[in-house]
C-alpha positions in Angstrom: -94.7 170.2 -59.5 -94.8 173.2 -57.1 -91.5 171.6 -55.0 -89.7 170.6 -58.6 -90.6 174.7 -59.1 -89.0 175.4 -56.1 -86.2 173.4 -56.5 -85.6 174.6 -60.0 -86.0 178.3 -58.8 -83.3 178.2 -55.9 -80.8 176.5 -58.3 -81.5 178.8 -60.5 -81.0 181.8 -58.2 -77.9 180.3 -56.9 -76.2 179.8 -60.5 -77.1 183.5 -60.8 -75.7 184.5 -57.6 -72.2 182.3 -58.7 -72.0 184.4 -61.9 -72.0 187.2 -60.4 -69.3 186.5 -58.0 -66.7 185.1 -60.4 -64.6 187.6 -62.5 -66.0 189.1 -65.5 -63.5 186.8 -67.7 -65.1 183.6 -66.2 -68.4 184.7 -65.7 -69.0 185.8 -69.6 -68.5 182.8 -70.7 -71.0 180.9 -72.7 -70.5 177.7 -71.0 -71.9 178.9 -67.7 -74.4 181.7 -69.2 -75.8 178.5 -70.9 -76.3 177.0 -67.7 -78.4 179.4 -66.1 -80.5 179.8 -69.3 -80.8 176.1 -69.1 -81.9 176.3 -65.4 -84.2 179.4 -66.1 -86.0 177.4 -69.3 -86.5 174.5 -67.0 -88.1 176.7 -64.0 -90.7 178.6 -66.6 -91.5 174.4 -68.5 -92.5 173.5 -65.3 -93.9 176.8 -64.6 -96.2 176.0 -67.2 -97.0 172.8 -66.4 -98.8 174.2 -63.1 -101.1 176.4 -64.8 -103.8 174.0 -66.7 -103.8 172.2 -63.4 -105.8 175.2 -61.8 -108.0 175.7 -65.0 -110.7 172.8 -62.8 -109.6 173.9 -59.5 -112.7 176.6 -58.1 -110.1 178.3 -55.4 -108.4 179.5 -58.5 -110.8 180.1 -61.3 -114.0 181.5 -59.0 -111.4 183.2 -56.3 -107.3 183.3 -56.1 -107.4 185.0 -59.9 -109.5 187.6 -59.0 -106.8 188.9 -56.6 -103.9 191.3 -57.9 -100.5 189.5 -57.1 -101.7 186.2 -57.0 -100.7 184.9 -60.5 -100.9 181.2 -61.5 -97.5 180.1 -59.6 -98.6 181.8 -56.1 -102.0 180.2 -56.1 -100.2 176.9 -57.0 -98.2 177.1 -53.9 -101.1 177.5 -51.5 -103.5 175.0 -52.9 -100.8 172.7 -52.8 -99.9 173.8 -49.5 -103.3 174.5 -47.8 -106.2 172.9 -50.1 -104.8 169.7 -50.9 -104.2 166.3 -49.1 -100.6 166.0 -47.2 -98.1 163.2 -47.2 -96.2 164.2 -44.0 -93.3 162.1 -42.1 -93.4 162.0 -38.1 -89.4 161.3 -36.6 -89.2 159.7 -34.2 -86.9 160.6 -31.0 -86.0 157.4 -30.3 -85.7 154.2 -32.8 -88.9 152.1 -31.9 -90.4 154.6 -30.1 -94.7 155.1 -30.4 -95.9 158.5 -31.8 -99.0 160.1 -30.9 -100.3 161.3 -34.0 -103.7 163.5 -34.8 -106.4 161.4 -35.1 -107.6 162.4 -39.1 -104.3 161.4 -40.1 -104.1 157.8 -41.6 -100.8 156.2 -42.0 -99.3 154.9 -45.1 -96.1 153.4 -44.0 -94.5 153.1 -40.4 -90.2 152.3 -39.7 -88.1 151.9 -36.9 -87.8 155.4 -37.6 -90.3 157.6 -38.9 -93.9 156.9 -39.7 -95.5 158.4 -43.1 -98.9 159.5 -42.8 -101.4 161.3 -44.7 -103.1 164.5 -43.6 -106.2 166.0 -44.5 -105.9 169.5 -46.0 -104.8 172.3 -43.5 -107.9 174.7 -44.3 -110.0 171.5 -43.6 -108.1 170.7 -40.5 -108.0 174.2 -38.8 -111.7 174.7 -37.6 -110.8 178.6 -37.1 -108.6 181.5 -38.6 -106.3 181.8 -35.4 -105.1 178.3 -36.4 -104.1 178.7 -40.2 -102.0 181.8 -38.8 -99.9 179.8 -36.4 -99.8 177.5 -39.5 -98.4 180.3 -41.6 -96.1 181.6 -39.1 -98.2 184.7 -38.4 -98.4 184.3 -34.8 -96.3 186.8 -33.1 -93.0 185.4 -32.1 -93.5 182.7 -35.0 -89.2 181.7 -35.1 -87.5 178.8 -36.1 -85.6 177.8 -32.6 -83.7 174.6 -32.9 -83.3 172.6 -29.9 -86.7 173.4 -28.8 -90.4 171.4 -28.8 -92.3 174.2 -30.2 -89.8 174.9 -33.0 -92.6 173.5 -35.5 -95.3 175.0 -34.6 -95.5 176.3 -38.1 -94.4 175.0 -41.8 -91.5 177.3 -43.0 -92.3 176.5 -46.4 -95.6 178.4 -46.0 -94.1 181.1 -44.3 -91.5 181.8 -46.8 -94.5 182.0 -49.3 -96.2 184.9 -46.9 -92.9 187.0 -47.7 -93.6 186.1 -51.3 -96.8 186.5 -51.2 -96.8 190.4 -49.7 -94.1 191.0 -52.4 -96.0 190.4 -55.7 -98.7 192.0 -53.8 -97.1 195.2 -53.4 -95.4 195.0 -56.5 -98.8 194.8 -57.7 -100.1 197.7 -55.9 -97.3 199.7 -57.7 -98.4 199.0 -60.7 -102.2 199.3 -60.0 -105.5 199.1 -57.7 -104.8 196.1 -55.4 -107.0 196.1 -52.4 -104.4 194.2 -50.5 -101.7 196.6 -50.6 -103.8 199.4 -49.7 -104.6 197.3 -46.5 -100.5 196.8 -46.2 -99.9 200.5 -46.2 -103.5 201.6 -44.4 -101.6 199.2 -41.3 -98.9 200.2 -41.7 -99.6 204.2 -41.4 -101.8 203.1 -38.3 -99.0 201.1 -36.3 -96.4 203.5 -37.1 -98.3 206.5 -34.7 -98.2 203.6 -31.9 -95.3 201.5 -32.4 -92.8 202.4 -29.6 -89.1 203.1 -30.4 -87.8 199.4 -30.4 -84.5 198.9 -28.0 -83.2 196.8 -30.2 -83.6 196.8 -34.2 -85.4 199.4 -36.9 -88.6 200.9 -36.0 -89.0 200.9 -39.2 -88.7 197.0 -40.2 -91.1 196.6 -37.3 -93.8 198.6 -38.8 -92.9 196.7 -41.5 -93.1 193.2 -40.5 -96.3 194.2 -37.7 -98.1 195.3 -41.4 -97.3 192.6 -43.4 -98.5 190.0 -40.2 -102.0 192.2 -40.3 -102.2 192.1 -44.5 -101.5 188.2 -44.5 -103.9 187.5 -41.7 -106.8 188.9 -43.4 -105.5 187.6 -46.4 -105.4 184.3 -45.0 -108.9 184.3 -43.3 -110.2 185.1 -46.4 -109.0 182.1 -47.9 -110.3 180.1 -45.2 -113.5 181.2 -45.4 -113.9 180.2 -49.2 -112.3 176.9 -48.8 -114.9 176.2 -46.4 -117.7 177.8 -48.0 -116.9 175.9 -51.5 -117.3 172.6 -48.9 -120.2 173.0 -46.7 -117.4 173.3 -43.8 -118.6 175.2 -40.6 -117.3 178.7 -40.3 -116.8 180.2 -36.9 -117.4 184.2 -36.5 -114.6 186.4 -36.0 -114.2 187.5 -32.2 -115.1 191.2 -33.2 -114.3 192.0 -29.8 -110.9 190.7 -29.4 -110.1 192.4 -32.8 -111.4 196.1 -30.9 -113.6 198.7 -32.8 -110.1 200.4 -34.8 -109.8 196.9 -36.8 -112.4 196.6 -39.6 -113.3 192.6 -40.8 -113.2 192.3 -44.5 -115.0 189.5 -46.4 -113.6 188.2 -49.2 -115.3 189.7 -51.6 -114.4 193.6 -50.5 -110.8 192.5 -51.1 -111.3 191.3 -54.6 -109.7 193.8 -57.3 -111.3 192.0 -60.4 
């Protein structure tokens, strides 16, 4: 349901994109505003469908809704993401060829081609905090580089929803106490004093970007550490002195605003 949303959502945006590019004469007709009400009406049905599927799930009910920003749709995108079981396909280079795959996966089906496995959930599989940010594309220098090995070291899916994720948070914080977005603009006021004039690019959009990597980090920790507190799942102690004495560890619960 959460790719179906997706789906649905960029269709919609694009149909909305194409109407405003066409002349007023075209554009006004009812013909194609009925299409991107029909597209819009589709996105919110299946919206809606997602929500009673988190009414038994204890990430959102006991934790993700107690967050500002994080409405029904976000926390559908990482529990689906992060908390659930994956279906994943491995290519392979060369028709025939063997892949080495991790050991927890299990496969389901295996062609000349490709081989489907399943996956254990990623906050399951990352035994520390470090890992679910190279995951999320919050490592620094985290870029999709085609023609190169490394160029999936993270899912772009999930690192998409960190951009969308900052955004309802701060649109959040606009509106209201969010603990989050005082964190986004606390780090970002602190990195601005030290960031060095950039030789290339906006100083700027790299106080910007350095602040939201910080937020989502700690946002992402946090996450970990209740996914693996709701399981039994060890828990490994931040490395307080790699973080130095200027960077404060929040638990999840000091970053809850309800």
């Amino acid at each position: 349901m959460v790719e179906t949303y997706i789906d649905l959502q960029k269709d919609r945006i694009r149909m909305e994109n194409r109407l405003r590019s066409l002349p007023p004469e075209v554009a006004g007709e009812s013909f194609f505003r009925s299409l991107a009400a029909d597209l819009r009406s589709l996105e919110e049905r299946v919206g809606r469908k997602i929500e009673p599927e988190l009414e038994s799930e204890p990430m959102w009910t006991e934790y993700l809704s107690r967050i500002s920003g994080v409405g029904p749709i976000m926390a559908g995108y990482m529990i689906a993401w992060l908390c659930r079981p994956r279906l994943v396909k491995f290519w392979k280079k060369k028709p025939g060829a063997h892949l080495h795959l991790p050991t927890y996966a299990k496969v389901v089906e295996e062609t000349n081609d490709y081989v489907l496995a399943e996956l254990p959930p990623v906050l399951e599989v990352a035994s520390n905090p470090s890992k679910v940010h190279a995951y999320c594309g919050l490592r620094p220098g985290s870029r999709f580089l085609r023609n190169q090995e490394d160029r999936k070291t993270y899912n772009p899916k999930v690192k998409t929803l960190m951009w969308k994720l900052l955004r309802q948070i701060l649109m959040a914080g606009a509106r209201g106490p969010c603990k989050y977005a005082q964190l986004y603009e606390e780090a970002k006021a602190e990195y601005a004093k030290r960031c060095p004039e950039p030789e290339k690019g906006s100083k700027k959009l790299k106080v910007h970007y350095t602040a939201k990597n910080i937020t989502m980090r700690v946002f992402m920790t946090n996450l970990w550490i209740v996914y693996r507190r709701m399981r039994n799942l060890p828990i490994t102690a931040p490395y307080v002195s790699k973080l130095g004495e200027k960077h404060k560890i929040y638990t999840p619960e000091e970053l809850l605003d309800r």
